[in-house]
Each structure stands twice: as structure tokens, then as C-alpha cells.
N, CA, C and O of each residue as an XYZ file, in Angstrom:
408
protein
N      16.547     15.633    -53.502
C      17.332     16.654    -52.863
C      16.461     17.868    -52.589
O      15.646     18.279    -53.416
N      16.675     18.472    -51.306
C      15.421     19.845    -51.226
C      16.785     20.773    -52.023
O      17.954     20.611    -52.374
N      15.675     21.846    -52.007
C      16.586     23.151    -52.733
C      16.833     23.628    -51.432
O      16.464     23.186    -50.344
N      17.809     25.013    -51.852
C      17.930     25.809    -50.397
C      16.853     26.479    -50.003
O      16.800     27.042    -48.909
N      15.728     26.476    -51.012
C      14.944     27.216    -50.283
C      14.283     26.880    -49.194
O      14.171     27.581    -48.188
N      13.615     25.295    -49.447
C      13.096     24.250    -48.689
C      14.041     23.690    -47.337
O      13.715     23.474    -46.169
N      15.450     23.551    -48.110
C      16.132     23.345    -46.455
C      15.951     24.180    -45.689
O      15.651     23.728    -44.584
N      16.027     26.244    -45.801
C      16.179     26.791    -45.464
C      14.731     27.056    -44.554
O      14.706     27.656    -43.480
N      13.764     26.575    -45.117
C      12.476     26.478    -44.512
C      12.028     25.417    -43.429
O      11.480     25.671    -42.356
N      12.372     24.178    -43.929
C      12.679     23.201    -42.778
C      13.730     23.601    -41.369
O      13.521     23.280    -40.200
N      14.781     24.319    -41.866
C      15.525     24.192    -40.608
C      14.861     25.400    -39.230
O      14.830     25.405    -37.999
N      14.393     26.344    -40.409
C      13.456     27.409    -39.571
C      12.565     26.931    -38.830
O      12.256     27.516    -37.792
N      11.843     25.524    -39.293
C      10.370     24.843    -38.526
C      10.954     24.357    -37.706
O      10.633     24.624    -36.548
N      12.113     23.392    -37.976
C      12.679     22.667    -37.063
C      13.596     23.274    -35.441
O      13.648     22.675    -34.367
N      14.099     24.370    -35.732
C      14.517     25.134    -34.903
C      13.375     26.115    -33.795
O      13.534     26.239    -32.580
N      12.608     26.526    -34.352
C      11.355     27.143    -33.780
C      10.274     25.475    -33.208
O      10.164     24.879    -32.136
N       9.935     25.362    -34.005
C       9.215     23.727    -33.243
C       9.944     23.008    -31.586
O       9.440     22.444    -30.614
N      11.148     23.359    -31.918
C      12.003     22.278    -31.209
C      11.873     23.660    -29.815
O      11.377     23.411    -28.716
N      12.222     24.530    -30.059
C      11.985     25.542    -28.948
C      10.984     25.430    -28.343
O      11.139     25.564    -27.129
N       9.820     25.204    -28.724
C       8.283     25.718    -28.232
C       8.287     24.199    -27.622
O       7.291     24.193    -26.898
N       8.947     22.808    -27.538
C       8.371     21.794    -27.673
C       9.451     21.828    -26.099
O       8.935     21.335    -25.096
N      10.426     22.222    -26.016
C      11.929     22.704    -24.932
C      10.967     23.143    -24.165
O      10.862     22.403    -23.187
N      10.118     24.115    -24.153
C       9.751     24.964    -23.262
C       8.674     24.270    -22.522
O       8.718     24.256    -21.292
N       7.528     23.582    -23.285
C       6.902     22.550    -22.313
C       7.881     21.150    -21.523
O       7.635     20.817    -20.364
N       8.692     20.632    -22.144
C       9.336     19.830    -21.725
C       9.793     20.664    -20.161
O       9.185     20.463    -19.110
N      10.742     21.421    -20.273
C      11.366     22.073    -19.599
C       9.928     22.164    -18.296
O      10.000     21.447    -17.297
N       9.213     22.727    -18.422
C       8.082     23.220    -17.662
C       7.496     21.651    -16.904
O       7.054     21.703    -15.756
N       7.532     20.663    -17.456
C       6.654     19.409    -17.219
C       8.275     19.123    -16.007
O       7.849     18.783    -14.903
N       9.495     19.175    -16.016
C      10.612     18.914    -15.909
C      10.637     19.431    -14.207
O      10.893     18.809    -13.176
N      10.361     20.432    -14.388
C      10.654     21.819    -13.274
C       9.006     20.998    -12.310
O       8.812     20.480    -11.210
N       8.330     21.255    -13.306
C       6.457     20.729    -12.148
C       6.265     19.583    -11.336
O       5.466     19.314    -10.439
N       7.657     18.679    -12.144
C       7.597     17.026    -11.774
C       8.399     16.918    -10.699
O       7.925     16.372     -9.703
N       9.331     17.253    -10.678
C      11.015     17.239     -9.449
C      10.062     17.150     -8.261
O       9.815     16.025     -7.826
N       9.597     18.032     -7.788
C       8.508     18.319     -6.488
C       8.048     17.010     -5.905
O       8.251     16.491     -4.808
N       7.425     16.665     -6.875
C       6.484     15.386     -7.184
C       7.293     13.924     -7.030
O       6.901     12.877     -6.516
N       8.163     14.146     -7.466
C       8.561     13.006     -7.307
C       9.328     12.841     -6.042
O       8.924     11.980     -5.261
N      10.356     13.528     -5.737
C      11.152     13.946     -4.820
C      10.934     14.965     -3.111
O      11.698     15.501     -2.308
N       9.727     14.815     -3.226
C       8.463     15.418     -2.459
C       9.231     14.977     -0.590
O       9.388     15.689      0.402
N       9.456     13.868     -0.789
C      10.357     13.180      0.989
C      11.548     13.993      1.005
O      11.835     14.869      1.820
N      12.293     13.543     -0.125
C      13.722     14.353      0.334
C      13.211     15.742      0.505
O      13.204     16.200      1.648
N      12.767     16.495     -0.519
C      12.630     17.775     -0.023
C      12.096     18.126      1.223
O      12.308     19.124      1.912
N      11.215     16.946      1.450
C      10.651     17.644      3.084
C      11.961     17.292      4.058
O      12.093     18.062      5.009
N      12.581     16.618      3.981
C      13.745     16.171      4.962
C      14.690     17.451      5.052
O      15.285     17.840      6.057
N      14.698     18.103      3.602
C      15.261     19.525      3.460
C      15.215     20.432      4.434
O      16.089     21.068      5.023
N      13.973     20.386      4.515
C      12.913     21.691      4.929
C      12.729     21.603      5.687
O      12.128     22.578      6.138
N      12.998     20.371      6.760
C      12.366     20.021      7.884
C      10.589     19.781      8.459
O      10.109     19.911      9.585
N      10.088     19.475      7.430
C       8.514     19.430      7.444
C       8.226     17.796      6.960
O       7.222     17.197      6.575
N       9.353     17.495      7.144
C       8.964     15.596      7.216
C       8.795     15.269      8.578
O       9.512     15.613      9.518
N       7.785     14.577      8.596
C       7.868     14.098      9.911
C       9.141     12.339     10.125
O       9.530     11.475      9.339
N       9.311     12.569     11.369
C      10.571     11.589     11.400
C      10.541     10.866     12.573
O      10.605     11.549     13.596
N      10.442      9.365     12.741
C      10.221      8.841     13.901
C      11.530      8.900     14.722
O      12.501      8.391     14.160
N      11.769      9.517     16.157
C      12.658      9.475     16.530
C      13.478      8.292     16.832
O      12.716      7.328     16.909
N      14.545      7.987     17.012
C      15.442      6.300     16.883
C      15.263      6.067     18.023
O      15.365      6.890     18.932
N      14.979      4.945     18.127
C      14.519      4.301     19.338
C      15.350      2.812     20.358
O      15.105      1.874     19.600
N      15.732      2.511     20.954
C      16.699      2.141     21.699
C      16.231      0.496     21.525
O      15.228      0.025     22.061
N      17.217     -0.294     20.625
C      16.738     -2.024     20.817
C      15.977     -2.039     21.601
O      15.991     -1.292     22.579
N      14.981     -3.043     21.323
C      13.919     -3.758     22.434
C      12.874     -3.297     22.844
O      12.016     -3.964     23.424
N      12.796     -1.963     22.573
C      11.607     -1.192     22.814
C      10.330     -1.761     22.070
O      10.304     -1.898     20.847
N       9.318     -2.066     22.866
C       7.992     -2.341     22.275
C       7.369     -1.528     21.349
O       7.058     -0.445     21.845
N       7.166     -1.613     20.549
C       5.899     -0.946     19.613
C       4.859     -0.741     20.318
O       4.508     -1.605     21.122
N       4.201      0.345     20.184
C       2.897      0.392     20.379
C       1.840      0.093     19.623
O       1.903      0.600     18.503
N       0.796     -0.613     19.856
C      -0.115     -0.940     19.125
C      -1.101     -0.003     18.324
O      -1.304      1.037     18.950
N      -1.698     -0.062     17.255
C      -2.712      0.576     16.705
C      -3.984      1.029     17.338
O      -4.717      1.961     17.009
N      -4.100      0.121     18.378
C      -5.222      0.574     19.352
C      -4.530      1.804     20.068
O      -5.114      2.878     19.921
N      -3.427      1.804     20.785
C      -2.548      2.745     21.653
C      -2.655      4.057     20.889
O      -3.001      5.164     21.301
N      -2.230      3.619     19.527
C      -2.033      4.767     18.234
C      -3.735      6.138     18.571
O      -3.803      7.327     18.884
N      -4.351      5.491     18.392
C      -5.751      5.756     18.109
C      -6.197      6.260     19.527
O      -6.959      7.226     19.564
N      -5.792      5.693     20.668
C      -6.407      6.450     21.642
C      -5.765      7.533     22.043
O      -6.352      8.516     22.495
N      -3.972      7.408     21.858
C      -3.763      8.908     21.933
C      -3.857      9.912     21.192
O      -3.437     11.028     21.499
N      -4.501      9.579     19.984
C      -4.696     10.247     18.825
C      -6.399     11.406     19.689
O      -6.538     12.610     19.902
N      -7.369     10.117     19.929
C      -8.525     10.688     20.312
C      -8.243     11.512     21.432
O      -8.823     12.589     21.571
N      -7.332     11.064     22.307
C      -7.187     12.045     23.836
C      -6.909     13.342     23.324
O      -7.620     14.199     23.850
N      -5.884     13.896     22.233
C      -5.444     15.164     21.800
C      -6.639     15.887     21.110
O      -6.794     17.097     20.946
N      -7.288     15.054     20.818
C      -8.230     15.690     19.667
C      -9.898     15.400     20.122
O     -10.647     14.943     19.259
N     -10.426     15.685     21.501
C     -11.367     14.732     21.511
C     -12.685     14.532     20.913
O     -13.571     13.680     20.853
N     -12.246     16.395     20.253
C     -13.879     16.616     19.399
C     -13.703     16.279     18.278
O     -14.439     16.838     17.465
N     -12.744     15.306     17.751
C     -12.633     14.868     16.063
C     -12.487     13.514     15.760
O     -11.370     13.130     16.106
N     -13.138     12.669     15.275
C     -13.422     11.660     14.636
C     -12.442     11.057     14.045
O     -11.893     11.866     13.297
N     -11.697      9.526     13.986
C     -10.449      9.219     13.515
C     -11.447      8.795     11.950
O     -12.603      8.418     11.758
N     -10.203      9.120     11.018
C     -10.901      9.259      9.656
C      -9.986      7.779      9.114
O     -10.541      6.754      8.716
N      -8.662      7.954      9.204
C      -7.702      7.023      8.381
C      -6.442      7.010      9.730
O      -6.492      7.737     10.723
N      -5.592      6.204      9.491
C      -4.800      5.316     10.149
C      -3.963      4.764      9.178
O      -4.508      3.907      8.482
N      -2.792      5.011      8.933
C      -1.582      4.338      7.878
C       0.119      4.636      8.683
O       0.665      5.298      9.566
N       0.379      3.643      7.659
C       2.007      3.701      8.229
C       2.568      3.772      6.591
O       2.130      3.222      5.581
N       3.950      4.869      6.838
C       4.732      4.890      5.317
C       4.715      3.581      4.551
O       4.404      2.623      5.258
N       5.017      3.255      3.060
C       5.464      2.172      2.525
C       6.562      1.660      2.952
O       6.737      0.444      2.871
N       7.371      2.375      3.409
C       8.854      2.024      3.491
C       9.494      2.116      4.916
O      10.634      2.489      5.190
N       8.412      1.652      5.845
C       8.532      1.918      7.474
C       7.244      1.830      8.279
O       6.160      2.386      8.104
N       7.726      0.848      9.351
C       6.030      0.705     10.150
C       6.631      1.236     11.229
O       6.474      0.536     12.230
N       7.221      2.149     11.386
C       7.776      2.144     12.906
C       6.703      3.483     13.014
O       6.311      3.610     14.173
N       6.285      4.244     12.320
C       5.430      5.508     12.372
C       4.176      5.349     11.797
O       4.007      4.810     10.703
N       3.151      5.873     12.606
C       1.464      5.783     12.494
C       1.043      6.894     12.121
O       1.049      7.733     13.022
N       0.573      7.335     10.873
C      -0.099      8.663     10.700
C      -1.654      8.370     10.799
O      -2.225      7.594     10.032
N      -2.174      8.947     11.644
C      -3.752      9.281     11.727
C      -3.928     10.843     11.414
O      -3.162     11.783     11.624
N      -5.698     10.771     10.616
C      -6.166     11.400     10.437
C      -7.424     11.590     10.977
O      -8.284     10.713     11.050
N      -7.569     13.093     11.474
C      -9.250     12.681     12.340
C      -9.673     14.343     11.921
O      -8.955     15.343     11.907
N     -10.982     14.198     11.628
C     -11.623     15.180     11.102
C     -12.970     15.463     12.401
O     -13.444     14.707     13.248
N     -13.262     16.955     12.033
C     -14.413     17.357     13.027
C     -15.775     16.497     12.926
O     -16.638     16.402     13.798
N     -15.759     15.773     11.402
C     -17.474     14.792     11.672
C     -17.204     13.767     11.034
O     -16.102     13.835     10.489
N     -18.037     12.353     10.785
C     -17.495     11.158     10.448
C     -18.140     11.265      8.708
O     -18.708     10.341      8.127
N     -17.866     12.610      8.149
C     -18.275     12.533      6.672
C     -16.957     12.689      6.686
O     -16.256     12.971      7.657
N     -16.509     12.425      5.155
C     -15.196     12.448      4.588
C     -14.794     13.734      4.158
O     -13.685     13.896      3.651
């Protein structure tokens, strides 16, 4: 059995511990949401990009197509990368930088 003095000492650690341990939790909690939830929020915000809906039957454009209108806009920059979302090929993100270093 503790005495009261010892409970009274434990519940003090335990109450102060558990705070300081809240406050990183809390903090890791608040840093992560962003992170994880990073699409919806841009859909929020309007800074997602969004392929507009497109009418049955319409052809895709090819990756070659992708890439040359990519170079026509940009002609002094180098295509770096080329991807489509995990969860949708209907949209092509390229990346093209001013020189062919990374």
C-alpha cells in the first residue's frame, strides 16, 4: 500500500507528466492534419489543381502531346519529371526547370 505521502507524490508526477506529454501529442496532432489531408485542403482553398470534366468519348491526349505543350509555354526550360495523380490519369503534371541539373 503507498502512504499518502507517496500517492500524493505519484499523482503530482502523473498529472504534470501527462500534461507535458498532451502538449507534444497535441502539437504532433495540429503539424500532422496538413499532412495528411493536404488535397482536401487544397480543394478548400482552391489551389488544387482540377481536371476539368470532360464530355464521353473525348480522346486523351498523349504524353508526347503533354510534353510538347508543356515545352511550347516554357521554351527556355527543360522537362524535368512527368506524372499523373495516384488516384487519376486523366491529369499530367510536368515539371521543367531552367537547366537539365536537378
Amino acid at each position: 500500500m503507498l502512504t499518502p505521502r507517496a500517492l500524493k507524490t505519484w499523482t503530482w508526477l502523473h498529472k504534470w507528466s501527462s500534461l507535458v506529454c498532451t502538449i507534444f501529442m497535441l502539437l504532433l496532432c495540429l503539424t500532422g492534419l496538413p499532412l495528411i489531408f493536404h488535397h482536401e485542403i487544397g480543394h478548400l482553398l482552391g489551389t488544387e489543381v482540377e481536371a476539368p470534366p470532360m464530355p464521353q468519348g473525348t480522346p486523351r491526349a498523349s504524353l508526347d502531346t503533354v510534353l510538347q505543350v508543356a515545352r511550347a509555354q516554357h521554351p527556355d526550360r527543360v522537362v524535368q519529371f512527368a506524372s499523373h495523380p495516384e488516384d487519376s490519369t486523366d491529369l499530367w503534371f510536368t515539371t521543367l526547370t531552367p537547366t537539365p541539373d536537378p
